[in-house]
Each structure stands twice: as C-alpha cells, then as structure tokens.
C-alpha positions as CSV (number, residue, x, y, z in Angstrom):
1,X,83.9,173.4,73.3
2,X,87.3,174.9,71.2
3,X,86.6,178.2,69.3
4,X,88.8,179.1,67.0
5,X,88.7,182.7,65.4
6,X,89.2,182.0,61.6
7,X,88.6,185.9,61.0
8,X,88.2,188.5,63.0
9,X,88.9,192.0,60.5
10,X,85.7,194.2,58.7
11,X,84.6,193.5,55.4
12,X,87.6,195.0,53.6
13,X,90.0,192.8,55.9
14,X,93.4,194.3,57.4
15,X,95.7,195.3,55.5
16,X,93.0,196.9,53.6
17,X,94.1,197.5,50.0
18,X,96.1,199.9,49.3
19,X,96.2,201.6,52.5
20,X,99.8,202.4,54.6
21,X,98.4,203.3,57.7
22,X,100.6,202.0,61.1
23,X,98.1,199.6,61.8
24,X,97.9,197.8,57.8
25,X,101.7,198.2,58.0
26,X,102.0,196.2,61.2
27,X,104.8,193.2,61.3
28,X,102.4,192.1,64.4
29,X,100.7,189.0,63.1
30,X,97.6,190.0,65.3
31,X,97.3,193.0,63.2
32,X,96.7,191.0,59.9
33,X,93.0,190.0,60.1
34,X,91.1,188.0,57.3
35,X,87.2,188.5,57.0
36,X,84.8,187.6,60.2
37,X,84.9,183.8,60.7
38,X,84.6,181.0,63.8
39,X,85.1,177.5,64.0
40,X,83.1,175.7,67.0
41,X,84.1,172.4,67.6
42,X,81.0,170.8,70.1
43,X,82.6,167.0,71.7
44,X,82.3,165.6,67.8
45,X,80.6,168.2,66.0
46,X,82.3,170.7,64.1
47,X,81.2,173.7,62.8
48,X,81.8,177.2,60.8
49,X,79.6,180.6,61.4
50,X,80.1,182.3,58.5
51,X,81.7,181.5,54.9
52,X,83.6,185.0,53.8
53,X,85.7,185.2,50.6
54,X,88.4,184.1,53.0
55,X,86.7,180.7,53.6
56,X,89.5,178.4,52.0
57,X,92.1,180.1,53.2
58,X,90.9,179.7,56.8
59,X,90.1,176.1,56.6
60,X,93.5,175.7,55.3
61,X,95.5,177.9,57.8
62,X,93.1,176.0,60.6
63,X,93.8,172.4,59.0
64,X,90.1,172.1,59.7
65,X,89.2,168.4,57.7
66,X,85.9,168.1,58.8
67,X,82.9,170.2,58.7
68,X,79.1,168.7,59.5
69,X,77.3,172.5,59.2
70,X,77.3,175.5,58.4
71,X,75.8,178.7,60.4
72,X,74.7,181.9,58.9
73,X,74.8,185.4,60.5
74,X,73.0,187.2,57.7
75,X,73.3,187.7,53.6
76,X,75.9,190.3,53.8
77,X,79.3,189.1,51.3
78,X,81.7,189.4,53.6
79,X,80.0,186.7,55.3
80,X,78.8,184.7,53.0
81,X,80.8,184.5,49.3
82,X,83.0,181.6,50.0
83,X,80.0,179.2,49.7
84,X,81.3,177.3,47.1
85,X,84.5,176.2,48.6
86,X,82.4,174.1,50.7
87,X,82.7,171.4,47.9
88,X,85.9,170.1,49.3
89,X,83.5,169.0,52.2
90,X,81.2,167.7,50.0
91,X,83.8,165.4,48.0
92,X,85.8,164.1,51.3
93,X,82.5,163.5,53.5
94,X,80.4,162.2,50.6
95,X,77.6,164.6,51.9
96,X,75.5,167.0,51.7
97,X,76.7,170.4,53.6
98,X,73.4,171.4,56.2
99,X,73.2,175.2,55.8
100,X,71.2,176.7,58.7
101,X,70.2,180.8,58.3
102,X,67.1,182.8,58.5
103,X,64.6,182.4,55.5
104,X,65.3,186.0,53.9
105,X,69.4,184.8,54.4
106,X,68.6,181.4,52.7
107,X,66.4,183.1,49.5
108,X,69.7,185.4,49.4
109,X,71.7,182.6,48.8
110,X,69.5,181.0,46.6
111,X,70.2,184.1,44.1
112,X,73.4,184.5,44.3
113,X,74.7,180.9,43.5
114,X,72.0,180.0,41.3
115,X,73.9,177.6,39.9
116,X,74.2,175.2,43.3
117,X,70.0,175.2,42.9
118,X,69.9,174.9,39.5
119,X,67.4,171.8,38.2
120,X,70.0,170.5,36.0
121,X,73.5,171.0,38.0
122,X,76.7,171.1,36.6
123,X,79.0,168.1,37.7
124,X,80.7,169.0,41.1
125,X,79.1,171.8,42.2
126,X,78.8,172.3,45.9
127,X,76.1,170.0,48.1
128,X,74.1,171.7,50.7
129,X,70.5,171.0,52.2
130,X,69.0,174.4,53.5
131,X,67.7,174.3,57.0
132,X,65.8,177.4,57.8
133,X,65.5,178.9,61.4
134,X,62.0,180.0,61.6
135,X,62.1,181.6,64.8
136,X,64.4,184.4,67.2
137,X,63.1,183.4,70.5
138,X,63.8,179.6,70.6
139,X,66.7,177.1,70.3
140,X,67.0,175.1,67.2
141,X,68.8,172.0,66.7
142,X,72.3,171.3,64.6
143,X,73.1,167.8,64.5
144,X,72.0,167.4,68.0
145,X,73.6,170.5,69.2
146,X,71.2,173.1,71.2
147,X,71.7,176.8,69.5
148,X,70.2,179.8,70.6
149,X,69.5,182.5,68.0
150,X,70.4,186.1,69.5
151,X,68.6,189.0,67.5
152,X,70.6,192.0,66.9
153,X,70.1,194.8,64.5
154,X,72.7,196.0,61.8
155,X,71.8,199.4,61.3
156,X,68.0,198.5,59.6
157,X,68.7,195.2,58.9
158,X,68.0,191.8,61.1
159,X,70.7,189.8,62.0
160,X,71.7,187.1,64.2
161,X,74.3,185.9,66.4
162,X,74.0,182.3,68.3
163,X,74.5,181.1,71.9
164,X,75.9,177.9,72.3
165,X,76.0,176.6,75.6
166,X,78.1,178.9,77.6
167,X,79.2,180.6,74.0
168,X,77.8,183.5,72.9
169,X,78.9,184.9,69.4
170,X,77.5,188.3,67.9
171,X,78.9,190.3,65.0
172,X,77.8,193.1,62.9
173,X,75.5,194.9,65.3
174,X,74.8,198.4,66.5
175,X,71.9,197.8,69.0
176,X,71.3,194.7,71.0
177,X,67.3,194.8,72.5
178,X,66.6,194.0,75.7
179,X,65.5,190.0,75.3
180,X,69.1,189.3,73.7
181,X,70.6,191.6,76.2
182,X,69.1,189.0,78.8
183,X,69.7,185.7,76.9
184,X,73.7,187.6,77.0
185,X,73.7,187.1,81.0
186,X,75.7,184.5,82.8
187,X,77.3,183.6,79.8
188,X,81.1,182.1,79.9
189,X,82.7,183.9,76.9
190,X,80.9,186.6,74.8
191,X,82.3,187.6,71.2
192,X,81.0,190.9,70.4
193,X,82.4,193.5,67.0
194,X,84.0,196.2,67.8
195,X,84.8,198.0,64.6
196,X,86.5,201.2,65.4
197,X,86.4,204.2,68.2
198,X,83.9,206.5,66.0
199,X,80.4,206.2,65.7
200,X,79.8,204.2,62.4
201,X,76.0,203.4,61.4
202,X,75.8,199.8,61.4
203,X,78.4,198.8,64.1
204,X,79.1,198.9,67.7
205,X,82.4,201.5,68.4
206,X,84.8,200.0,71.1
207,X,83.1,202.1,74.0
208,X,79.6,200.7,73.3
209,X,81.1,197.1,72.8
210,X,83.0,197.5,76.3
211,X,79.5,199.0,77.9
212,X,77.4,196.0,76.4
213,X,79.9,193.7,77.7
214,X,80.0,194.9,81.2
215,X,76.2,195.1,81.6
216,X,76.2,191.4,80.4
217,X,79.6,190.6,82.7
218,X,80.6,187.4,81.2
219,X,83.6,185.4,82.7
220,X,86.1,186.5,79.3
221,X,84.9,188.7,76.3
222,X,86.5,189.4,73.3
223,X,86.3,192.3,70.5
224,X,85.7,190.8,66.3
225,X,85.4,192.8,63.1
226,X,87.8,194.6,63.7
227,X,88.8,197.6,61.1
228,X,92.5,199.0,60.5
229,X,90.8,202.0,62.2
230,X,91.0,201.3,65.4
231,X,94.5,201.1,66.0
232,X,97.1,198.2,66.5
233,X,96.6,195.2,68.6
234,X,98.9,195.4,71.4
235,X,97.6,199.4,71.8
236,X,94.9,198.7,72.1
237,X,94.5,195.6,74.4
238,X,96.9,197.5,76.8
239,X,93.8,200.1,77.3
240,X,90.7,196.8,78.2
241,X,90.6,195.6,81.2
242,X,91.8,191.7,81.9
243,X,88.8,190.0,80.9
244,X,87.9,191.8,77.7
245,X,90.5,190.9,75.1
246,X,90.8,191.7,71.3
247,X,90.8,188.3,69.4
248,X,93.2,187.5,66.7
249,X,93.3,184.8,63.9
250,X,94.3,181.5,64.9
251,X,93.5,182.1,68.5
252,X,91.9,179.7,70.5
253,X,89.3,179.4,73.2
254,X,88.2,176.6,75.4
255,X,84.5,177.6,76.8
C-alpha cells in the first residue's frame, strides 16, 4: 500500500489568507499545506479520502490518472467541495465515481450539488453511485478492498476515519472512545490531526495527538490538519520523537 498526503493544512489551508505570520511566510515547501487529503493506492485500486476545494489541484500535483472510489470523512467543506472535479474521472474511465460515506454525509451531499441528482441532468455533470456505510463497528467493502470505519467525535458531531489493513487514517477529532482506541492497536502507521498547541473545541492539540498515539504505539505516526498556528515544520518535528513525524504534501508512505 503507497499513501500519499495530498493535503495535510486546516480548513483555511497554509498560508492562510492574508496572514504574515513566520510560519505562512515560510520558503519551506513543508510549510505550504493545501486542505486535508490522501491518496491510497491498494495493489490496483486507487483511492481518495476526502475531496476539499483543493481536489484538482492535488490530483494534478500527484499526476493521479486513475481513481475507482471515493471515501468520505464527514459533510464538513473543507472536505468535501471539490466533488465536482471528479468529472474528469468520469470522462477518462467512462464510469460512474462509487462514493462511500455515512448516510447523514451522503443526504449532505445530496443538498449541496443538487444539480449531480437532479432528474433531468445537465450534459456532463459529474457521475457517482452513492454507497452508504450503514454501520461503525464492521468492515465494509470498496471494490474488494476490506475497510474499517473508526468512530471519532468532532466536537458534537460523528465522524469517521478508516483502517485499511495496517493503515489507520483519522482527521478532525477531539476524542477517540475506547472501541476505536482498541481497533488503533497494532497498527503499522497511524495518521492522526494535530491542529495546533492550544486547546481548540473540535480538534486534538499536538500534546493530546502525541498521547493518543503513544497509548496506540504504532510502528510510524504522523500529525495532519495542520494550522499556521502551530509553528514551522522543521520546529516542530525537531521536538517529536523518531517515529511520530509531521506529514507534508507530496510525501509518501509505503505501509
């Protein structure tokens, strides 16, 4: 299995506009971080968690020419509004795009591109067969590939992360029950958020990341939604120990 991290910055993305902080300043291209995406490439299957307004850009920069699903954390924009440039899939695959997300995530969808469910479409509009995942506690199926959901809370609202194999990928979470915690364990890489060093509402800070990753102790870890507020990329990977790293766009990880 290659991971590669399409996106790893918050919902405003680093540089955030109009900011001039060190960190949105940074000539360090680990410091320039597009909206919370991954790529998982499975032997032949390839697919995307997560469709952020930064979608096309991402498939570009990761000359990604094939895509056979599409995964779903939850409804939230930054994770969801480049839906529609899933068409260029459609056209080269002559396909339909699988879309697999909880029910209340799929309805979400539904709403806010009405126009890919209308009755009557408009010529070229994007493709995609809704496949919902009915259940937290039991592996579903993508194209023959096992996935496990992992429930996690973001502040009030139910989200999910996904275990593939010896993958585990959760982001947008503040508190992590004690069945996910468990389903965590023995795991070979874990991707957890880390959005900053001060208590924020619906995230984890980068002291309760590091202290969910070392109850879990996976072989490598490494820290996503990441905001310009916690501080520049070689700072602050200088202060983790070796098998907790910050990920960056572009990089790559063979599980």
């Amino acid at each position: 299995m290659v991971v590669t991290f399409l996106g790893t910055g918050t919902s405003s993305g680093v540089p955030m506009i109009g900011c001039t902080c060190a960190v949105c300043r940074s000539l360090d291209h680990r410091d320039h971080r597009l909206r919370v995406s991954v790529h998982v490439e499975v032997g032949s299957r390839s697919f995307v968690i997560d469709s952020g307004p930064d979608f096309r850009q991402q498939m570009l920069r990761a000359r990604v020419t094939r895509l056979d699903a599409l995964l779903f954390t939850h409804e939230h924009k930054d994770h969801t509004a480049g839906l529609d440039d899933i068409r260029a899939f459609n056209f080269r695959q002559q396909t339909d795009m699988p879309v697999f997300a909880e029910p209340r995530v799929l309805r979400q969808l539904q709403q806010e591109f009405a126009y890919i469910f209308a009755e009557n479409k408009y010529p070229g509009v994007p493709r995609v067969t809704l496949h919902p995942i009915e259940r937290d506690d039991a592996p579903f199926d993508v194209l023959g590939v096992s996935v496990l959901p992992l429930r996690a809370m973001h502040h009030r609202l139910p989200v999910l992360g996904f275990r593939i194999g010896g993958f585990c990928y959760l982001t947008d979470a503040n508190h992590i029950g004690p069945e996910t915690r468990a389903q965590l364990r023995d795991a070979d890489v874990i991707v957890l958020n880390a959005l900053r060093r001060e208590e924020h509402i619906s995230h984890f800070t980068l002291a309760q990341a590091i202290a969910v990753l070392e109850e879990a102790a996976p072989k490598r870890a490494f820290l996503t939604h990441i905001s310009h507020q916690l501080g520049r990329h070689q700072e602050v990977e200088a202060e983790l120990p070796d098998w907790i790293r910050l990920a960056y766009d572009g990089l790559k990880v063979t599980v």
